[in-house]
Biopython code that builds the backbone (N, CA, C, O; Angstrom):
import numpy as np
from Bio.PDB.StructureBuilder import StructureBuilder

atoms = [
    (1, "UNK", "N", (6.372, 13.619, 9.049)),
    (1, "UNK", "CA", (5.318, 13.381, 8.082)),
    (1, "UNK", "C", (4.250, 12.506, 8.738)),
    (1, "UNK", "O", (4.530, 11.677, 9.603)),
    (2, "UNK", "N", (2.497, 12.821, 8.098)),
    (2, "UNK", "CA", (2.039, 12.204, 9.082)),
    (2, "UNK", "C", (2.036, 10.367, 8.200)),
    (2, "UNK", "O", (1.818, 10.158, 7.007)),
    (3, "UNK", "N", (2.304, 9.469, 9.123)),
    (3, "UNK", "CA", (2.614, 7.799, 8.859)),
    (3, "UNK", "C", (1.266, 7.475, 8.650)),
    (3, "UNK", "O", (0.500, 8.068, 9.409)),
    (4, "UNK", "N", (0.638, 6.544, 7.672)),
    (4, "UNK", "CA", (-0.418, 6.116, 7.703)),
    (4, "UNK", "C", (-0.241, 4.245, 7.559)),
    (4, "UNK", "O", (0.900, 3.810, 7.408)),
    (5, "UNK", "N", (-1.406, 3.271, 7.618)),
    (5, "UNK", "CA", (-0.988, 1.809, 7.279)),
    (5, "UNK", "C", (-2.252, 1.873, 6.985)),
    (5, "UNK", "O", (-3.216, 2.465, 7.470)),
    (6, "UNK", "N", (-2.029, 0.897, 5.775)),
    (6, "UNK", "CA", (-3.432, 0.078, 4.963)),
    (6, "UNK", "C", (-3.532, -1.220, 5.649)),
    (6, "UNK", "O", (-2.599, -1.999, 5.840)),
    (7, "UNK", "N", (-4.606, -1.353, 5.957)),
    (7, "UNK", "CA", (-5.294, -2.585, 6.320)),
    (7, "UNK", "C", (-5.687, -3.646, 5.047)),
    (7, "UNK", "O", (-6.657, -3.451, 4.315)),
    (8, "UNK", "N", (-5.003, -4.498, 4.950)),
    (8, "UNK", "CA", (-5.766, -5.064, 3.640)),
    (8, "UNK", "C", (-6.089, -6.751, 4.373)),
    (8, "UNK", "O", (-5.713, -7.171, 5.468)),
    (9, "UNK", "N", (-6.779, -7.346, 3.477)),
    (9, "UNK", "CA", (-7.233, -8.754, 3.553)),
    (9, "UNK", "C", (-6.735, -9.493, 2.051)),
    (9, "UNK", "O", (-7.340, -9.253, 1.006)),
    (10, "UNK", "N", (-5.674, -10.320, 2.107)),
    (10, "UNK", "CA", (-5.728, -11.060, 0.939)),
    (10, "UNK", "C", (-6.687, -12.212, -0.144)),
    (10, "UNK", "O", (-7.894, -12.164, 0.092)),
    (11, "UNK", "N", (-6.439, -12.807, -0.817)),
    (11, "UNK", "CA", (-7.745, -13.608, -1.308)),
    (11, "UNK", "C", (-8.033, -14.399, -0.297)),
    (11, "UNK", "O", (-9.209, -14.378, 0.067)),
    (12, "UNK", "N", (-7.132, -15.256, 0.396)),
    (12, "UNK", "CA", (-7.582, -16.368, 0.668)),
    (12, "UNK", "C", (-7.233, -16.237, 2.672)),
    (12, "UNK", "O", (-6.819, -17.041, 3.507)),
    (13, "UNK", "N", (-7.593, -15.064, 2.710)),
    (13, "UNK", "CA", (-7.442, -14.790, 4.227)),
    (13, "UNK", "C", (-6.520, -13.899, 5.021)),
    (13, "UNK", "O", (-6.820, -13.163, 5.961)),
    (14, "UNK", "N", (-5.422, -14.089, 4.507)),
    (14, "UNK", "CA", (-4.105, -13.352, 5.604)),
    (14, "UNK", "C", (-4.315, -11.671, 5.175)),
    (14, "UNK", "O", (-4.718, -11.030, 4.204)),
    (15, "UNK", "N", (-3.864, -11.454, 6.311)),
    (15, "UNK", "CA", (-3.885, -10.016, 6.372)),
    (15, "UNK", "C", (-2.389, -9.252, 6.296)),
    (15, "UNK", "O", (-1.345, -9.896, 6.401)),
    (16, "UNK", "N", (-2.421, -7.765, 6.097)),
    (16, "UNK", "CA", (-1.701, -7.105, 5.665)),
    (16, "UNK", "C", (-1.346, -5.827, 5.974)),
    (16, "UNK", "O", (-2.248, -5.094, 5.568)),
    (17, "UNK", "N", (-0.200, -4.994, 6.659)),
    (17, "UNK", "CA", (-0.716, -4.350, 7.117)),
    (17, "UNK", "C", (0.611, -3.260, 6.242)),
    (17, "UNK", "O", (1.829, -3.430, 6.281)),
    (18, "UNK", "N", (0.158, -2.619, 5.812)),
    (18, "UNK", "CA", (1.505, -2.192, 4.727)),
    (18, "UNK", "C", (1.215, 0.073, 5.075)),
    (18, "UNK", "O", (0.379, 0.973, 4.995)),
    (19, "UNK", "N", (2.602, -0.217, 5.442)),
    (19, "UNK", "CA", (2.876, 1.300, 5.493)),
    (19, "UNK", "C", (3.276, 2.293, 4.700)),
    (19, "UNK", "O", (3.739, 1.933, 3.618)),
    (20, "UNK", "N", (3.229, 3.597, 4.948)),
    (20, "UNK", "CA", (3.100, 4.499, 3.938)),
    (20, "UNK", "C", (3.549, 5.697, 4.658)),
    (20, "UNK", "O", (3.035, 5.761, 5.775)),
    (21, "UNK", "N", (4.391, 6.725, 4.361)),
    (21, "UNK", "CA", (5.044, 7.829, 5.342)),
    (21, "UNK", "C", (4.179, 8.870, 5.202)),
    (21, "UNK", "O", (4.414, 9.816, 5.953)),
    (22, "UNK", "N", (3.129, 8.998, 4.374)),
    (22, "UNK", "CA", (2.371, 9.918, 3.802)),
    (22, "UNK", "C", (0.807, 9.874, 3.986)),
    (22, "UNK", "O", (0.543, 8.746, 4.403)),
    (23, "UNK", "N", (0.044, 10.369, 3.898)),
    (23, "UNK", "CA", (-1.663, 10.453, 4.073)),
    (23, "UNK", "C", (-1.690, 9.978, 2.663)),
    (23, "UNK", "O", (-2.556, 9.106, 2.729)),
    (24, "UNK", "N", (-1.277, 10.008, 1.411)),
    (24, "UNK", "CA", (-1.441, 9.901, -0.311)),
    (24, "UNK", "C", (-2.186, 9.012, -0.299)),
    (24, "UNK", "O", (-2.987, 8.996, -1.233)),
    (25, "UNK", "N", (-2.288, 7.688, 0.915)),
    (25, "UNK", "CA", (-2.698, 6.240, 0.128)),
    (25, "UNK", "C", (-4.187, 6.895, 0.754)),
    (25, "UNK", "O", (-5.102, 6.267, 0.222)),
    (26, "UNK", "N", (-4.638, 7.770, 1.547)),
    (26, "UNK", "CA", (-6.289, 7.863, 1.580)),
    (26, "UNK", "C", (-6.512, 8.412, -0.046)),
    (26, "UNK", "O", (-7.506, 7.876, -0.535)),
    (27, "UNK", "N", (-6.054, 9.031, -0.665)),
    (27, "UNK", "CA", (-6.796, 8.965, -1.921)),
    (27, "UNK", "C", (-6.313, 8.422, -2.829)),
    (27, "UNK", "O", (-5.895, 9.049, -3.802)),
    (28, "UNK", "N", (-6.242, 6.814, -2.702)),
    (28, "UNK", "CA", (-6.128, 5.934, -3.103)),
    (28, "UNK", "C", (-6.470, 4.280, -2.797)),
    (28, "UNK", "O", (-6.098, 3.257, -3.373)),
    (29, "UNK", "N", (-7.386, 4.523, -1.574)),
    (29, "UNK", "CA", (-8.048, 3.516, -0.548)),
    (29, "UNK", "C", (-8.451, 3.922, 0.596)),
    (29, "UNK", "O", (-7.960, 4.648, 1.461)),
    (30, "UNK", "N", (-9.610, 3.242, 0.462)),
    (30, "UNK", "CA", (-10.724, 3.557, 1.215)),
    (30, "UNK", "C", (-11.569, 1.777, 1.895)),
    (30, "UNK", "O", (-12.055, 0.918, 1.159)),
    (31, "UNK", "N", (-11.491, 1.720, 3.332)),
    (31, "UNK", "CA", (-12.333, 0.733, 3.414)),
    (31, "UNK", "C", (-13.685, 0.294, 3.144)),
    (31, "UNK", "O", (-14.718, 0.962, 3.180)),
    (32, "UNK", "N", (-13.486, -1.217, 2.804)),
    (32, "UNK", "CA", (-14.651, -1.595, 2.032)),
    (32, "UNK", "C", (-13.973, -1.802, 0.461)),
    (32, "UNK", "O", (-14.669, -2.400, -0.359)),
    (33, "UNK", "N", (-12.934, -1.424, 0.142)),
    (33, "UNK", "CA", (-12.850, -1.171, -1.161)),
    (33, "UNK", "C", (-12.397, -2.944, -1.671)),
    (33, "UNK", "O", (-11.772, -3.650, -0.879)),
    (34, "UNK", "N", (-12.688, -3.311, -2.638)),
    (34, "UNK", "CA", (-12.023, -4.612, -3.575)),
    (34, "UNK", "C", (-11.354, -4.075, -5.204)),
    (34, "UNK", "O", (-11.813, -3.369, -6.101)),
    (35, "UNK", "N", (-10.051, -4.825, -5.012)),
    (35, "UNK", "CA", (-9.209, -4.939, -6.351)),
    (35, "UNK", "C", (-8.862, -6.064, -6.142)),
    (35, "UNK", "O", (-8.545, -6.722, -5.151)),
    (36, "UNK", "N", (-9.027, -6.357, -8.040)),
    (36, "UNK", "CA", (-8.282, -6.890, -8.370)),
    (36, "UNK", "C", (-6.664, -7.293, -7.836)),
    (36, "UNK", "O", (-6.020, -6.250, -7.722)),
    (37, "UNK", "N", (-5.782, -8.614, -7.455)),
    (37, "UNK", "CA", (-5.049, -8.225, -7.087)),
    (37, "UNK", "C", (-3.539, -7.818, -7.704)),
    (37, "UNK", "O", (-2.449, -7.897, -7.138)),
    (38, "UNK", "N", (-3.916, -7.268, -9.312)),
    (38, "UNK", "CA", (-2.880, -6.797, -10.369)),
    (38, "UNK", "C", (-3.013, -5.246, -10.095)),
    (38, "UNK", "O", (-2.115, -4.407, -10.023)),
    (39, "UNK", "N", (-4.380, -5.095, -9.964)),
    (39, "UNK", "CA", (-4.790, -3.971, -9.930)),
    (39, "UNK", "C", (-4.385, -3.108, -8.535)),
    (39, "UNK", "O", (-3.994, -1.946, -8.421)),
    (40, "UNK", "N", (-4.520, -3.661, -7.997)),
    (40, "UNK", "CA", (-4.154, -3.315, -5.736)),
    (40, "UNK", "C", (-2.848, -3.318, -6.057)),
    (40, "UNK", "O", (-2.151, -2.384, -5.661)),
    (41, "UNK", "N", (-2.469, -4.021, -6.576)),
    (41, "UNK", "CA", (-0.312, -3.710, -6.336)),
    (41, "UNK", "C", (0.166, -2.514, -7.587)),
    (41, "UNK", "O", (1.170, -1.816, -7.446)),
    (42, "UNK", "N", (-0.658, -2.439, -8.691)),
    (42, "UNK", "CA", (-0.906, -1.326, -9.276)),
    (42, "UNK", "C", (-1.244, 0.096, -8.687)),
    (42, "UNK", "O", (-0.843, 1.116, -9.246)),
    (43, "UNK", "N", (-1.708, 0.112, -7.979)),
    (43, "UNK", "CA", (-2.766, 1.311, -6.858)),
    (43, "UNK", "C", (-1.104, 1.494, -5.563)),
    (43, "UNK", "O", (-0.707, 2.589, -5.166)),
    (44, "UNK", "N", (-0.529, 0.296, -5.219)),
    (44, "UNK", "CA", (0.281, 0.426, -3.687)),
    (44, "UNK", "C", (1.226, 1.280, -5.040)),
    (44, "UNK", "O", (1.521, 2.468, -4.918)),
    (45, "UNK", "N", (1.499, 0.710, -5.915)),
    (45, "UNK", "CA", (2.868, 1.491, -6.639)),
    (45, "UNK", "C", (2.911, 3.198, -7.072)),
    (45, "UNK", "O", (3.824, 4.011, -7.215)),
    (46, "UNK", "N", (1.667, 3.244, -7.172)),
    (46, "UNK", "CA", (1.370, 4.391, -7.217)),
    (46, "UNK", "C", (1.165, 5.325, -5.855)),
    (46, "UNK", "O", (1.808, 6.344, -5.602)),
    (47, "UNK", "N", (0.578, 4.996, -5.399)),
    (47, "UNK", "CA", (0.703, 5.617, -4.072)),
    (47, "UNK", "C", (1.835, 5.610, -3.315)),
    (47, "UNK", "O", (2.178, 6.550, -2.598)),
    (48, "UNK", "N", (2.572, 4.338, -3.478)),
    (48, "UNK", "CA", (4.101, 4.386, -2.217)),
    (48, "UNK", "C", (5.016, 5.154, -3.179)),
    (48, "UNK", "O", (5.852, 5.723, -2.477)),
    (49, "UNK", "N", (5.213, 5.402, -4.377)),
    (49, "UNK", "CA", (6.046, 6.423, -4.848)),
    (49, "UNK", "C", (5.571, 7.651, -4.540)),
    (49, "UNK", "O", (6.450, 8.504, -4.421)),
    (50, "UNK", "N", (4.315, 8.054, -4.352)),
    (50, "UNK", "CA", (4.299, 9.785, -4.366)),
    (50, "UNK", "C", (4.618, 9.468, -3.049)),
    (50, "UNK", "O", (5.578, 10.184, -2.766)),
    (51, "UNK", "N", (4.339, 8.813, -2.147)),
    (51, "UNK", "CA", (4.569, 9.340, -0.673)),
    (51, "UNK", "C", (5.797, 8.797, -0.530)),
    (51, "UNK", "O", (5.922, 8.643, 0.685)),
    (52, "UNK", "N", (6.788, 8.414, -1.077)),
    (52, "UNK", "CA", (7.791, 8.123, -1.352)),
    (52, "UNK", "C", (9.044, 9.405, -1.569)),
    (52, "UNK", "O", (10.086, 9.711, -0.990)),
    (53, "UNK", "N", (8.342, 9.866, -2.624)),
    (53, "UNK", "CA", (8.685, 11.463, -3.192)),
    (53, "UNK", "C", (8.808, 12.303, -1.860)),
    (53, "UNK", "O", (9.794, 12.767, -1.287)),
    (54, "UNK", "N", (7.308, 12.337, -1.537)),
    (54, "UNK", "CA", (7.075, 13.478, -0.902)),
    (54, "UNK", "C", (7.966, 13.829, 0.468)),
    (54, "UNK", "O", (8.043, 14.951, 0.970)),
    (55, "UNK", "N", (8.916, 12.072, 1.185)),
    (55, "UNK", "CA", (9.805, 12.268, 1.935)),
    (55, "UNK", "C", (10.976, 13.119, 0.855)),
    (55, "UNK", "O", (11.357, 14.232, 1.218)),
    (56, "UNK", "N", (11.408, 12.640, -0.218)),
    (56, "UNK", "CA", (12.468, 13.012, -0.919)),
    (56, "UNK", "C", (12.563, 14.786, -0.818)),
    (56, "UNK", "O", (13.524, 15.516, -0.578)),
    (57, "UNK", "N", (10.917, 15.138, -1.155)),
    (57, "UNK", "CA", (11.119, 16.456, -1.067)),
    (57, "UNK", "C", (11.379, 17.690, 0.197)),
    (57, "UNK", "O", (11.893, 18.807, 0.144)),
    (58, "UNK", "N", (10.695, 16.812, 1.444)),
    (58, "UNK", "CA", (10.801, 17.297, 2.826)),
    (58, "UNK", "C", (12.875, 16.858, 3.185)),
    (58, "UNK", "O", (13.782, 17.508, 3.705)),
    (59, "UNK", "N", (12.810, 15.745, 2.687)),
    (59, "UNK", "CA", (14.308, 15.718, 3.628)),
    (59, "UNK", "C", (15.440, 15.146, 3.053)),
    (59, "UNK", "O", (16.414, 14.622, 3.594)),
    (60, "UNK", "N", (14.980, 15.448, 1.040)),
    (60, "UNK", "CA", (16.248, 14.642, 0.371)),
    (60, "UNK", "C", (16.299, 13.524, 0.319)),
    (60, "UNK", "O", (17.334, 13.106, -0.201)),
    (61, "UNK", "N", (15.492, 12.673, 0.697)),
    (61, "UNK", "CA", (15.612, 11.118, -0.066)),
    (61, "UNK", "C", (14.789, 10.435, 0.079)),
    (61, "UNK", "O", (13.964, 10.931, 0.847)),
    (62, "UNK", "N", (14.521, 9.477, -0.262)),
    (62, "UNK", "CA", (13.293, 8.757, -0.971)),
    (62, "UNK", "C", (13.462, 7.787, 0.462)),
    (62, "UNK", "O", (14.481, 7.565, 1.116)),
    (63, "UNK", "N", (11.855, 7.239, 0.705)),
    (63, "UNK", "CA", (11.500, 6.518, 2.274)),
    (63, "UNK", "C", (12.053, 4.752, 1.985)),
    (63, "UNK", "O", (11.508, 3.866, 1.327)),
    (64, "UNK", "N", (12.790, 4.746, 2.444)),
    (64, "UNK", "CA", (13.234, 3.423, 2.351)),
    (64, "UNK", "C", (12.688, 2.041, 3.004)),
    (64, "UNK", "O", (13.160, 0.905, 3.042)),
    (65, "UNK", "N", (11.477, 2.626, 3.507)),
    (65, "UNK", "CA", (10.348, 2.182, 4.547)),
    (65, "UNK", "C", (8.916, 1.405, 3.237)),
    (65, "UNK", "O", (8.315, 0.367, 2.958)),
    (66, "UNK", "N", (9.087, 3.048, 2.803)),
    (66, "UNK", "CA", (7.752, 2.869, 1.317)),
    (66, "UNK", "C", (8.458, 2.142, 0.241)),
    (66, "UNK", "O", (7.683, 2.224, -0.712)),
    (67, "UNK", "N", (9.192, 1.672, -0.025)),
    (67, "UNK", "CA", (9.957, 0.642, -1.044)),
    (67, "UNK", "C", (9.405, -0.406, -0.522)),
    (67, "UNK", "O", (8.402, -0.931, -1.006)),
    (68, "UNK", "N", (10.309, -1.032, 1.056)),
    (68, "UNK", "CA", (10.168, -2.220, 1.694)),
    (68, "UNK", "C", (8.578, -2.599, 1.922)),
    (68, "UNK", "O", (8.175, -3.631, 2.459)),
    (69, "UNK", "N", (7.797, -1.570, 1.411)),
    (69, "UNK", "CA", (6.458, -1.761, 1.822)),
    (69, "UNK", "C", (6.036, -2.453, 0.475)),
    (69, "UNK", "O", (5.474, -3.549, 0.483)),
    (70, "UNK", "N", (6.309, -1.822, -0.595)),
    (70, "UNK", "CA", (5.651, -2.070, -2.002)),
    (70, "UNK", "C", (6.529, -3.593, -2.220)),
    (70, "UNK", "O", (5.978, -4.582, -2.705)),
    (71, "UNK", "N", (7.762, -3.581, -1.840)),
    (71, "UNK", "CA", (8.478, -4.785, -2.121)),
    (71, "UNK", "C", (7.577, -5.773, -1.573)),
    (71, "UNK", "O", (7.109, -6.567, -2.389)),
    (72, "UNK", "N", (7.158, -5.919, -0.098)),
    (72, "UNK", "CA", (5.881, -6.816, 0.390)),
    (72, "UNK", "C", (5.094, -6.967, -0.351)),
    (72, "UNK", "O", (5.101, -7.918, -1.133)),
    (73, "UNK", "N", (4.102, -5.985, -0.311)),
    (73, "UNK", "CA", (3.348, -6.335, -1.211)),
    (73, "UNK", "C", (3.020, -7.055, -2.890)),
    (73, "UNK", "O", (2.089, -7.563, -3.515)),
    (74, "UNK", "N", (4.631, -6.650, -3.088)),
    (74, "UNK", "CA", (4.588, -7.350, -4.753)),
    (74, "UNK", "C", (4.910, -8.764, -4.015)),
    (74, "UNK", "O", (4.546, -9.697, -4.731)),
    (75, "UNK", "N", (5.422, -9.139, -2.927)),
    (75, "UNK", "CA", (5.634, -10.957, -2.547)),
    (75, "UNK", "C", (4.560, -11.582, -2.480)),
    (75, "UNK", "O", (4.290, -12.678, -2.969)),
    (76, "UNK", "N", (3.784, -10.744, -1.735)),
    (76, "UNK", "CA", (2.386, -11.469, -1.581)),
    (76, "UNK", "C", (1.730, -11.398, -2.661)),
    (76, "UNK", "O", (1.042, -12.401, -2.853)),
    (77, "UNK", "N", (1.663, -10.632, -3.432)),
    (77, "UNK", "CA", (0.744, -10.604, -4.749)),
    (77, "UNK", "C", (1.214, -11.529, -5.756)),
    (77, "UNK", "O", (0.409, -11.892, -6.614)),
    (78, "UNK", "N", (2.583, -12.029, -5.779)),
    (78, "UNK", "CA", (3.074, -13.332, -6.319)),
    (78, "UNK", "C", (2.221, -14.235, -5.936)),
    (78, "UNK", "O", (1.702, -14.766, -6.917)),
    (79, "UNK", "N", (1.760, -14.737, -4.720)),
    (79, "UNK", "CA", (1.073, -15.903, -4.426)),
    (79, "UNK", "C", (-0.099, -15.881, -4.992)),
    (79, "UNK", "O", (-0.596, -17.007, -4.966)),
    (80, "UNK", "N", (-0.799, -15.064, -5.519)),
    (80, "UNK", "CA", (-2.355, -14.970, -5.793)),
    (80, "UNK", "C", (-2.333, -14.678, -7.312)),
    (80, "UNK", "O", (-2.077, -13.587, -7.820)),
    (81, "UNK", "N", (-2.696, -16.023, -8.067)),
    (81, "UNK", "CA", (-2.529, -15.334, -9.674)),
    (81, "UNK", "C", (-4.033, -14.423, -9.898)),
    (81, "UNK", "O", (-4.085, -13.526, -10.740)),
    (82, "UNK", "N", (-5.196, -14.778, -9.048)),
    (82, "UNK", "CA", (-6.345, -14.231, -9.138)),
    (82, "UNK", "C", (-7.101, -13.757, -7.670)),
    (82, "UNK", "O", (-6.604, -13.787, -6.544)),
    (83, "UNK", "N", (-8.086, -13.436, -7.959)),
    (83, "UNK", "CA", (-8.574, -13.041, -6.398)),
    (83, "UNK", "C", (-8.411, -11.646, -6.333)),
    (83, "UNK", "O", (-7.621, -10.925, -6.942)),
    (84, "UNK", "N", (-9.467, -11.311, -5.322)),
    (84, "UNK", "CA", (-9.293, -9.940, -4.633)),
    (84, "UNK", "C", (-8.906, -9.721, -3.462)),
    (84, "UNK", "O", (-9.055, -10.532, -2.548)),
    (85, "UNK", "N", (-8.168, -8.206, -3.300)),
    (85, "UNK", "CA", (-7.787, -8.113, -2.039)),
    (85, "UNK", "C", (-8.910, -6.866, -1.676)),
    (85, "UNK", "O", (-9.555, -6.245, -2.521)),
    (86, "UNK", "N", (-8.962, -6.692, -0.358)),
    (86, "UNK", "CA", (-10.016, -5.902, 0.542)),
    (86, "UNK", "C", (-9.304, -4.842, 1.353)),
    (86, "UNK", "O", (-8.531, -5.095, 2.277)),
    (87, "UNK", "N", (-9.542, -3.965, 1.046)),
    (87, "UNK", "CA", (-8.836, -2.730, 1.969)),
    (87, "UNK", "C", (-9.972, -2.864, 2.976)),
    (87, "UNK", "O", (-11.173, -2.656, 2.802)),
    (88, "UNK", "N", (-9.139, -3.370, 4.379)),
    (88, "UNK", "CA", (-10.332, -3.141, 5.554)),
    (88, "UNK", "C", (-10.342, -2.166, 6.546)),
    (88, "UNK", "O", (-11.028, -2.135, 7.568)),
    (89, "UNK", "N", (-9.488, -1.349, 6.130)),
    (89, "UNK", "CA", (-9.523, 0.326, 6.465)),
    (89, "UNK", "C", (-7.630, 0.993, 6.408)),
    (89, "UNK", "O", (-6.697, 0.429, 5.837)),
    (90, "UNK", "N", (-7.570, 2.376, 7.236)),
    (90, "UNK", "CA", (-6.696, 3.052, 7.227)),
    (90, "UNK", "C", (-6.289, 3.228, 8.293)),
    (90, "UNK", "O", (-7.283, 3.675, 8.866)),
    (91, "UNK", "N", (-5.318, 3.188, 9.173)),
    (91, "UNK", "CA", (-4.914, 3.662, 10.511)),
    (91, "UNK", "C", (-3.884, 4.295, 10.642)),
    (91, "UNK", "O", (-2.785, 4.213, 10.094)),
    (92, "UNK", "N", (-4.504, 5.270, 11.792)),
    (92, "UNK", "CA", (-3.353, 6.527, 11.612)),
    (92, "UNK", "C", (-1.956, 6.109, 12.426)),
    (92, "UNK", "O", (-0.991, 6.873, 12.430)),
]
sb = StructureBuilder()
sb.init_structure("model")
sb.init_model(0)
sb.init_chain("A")
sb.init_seg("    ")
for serial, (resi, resn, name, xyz) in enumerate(atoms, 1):
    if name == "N":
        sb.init_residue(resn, " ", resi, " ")
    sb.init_atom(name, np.array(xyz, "f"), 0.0, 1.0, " ", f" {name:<3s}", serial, name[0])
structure = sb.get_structure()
């Protein structure tokens, strides 16, 4: 499957680099983009389940990679009750 990683920037600086087994998260981020950061871990959940799926459907089970990814991301999004995060691009 082709692997993709989001580039993100948190509120207050640190960066992020969160993977995905699937292309799904390009139509769902795009650099340049700002969310909310309820909203951005809203957007990773959605996206790391379909590309989540979409291993399930190629090879029988769900990416245990795209969990550990969304699991990150909900840690870090604990730290920030407000603020935006910055998708600062996509890499293949």
């Amino acid at each position: 499957m082709p692997e993709r990683y989001v580039l993100v920037r948190w509120p207050d600086g640190p960066s992020q680099r969160i993977y995905s087994p699937s292309t799904v998260v390009e139509d769902f981020f795009s650099a340049g983009q700002e969310y909310a950061v309820e909203q951005f871990v809203e957007q990773c959940r959605k996206a790391l389940t379909i590309a989540s799926e979409r291993v399930r459907a190629a090879y029988g089970f769900p990416c245990s990679n795209a969990a550990r990814s969304l699991a990150l991301v909900e840690q870090h999004a604990a730290r920030y009750p407000a603020g935006a995060v910055t998708v600062e691009g996509i890499e293949a």
